[in-house]
C-alpha positions as CSV (number, residue, x, y, z in Angstrom):
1,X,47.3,-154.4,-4.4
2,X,44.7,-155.8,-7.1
3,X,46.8,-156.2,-10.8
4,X,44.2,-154.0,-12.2
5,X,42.3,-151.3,-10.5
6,X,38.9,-149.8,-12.6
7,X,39.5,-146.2,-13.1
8,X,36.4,-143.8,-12.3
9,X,36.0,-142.5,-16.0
10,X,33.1,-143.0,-18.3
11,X,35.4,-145.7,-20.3
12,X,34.1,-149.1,-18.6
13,X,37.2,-151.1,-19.7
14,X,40.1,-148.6,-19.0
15,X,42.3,-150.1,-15.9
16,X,45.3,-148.8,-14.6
17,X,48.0,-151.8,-14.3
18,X,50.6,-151.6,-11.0
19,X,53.2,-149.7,-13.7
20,X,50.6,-147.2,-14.1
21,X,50.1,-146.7,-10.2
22,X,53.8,-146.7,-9.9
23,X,53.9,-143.9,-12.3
24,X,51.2,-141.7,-10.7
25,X,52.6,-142.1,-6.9
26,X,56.2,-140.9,-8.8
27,X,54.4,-137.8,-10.4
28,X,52.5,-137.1,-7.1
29,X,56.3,-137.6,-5.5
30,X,57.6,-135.3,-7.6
31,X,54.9,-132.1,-7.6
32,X,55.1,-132.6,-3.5
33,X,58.7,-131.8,-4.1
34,X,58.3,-129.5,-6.3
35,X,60.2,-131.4,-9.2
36,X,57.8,-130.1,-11.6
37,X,58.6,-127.6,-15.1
38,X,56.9,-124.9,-16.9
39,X,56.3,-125.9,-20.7
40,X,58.5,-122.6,-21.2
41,X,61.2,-124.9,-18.8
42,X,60.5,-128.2,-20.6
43,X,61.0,-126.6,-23.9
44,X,64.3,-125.5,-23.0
45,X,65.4,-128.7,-21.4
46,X,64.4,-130.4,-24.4
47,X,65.6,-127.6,-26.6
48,X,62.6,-126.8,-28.2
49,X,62.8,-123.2,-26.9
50,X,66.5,-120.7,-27.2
């Protein structure tokens, strides 16, 4: 895999570096397993929310 792959966005120098593809694959991983929160769930994780 390249070290920098050009996103498809109007921005000609934003790149996504391999930590940024390993963090997308995770957050796909995680919505296919359904590992996902509400903001009403976040904001009680976080306590932001009684």
């Amino acid at each position: 895999m390249p070290e920098l792959v050009k996103r498809k966005c109007k921005n000609p120098d934003a790149y996504l570096d391999e930590q940024d593809l390993k963090d997308i694959a995770e957050s796909e991983e995680d919505i296919r397993q359904g590992r996902v929160y509400t903001h009403e769930e976040l904001g009680k994780i976080l306590g932001f929310h009684r």
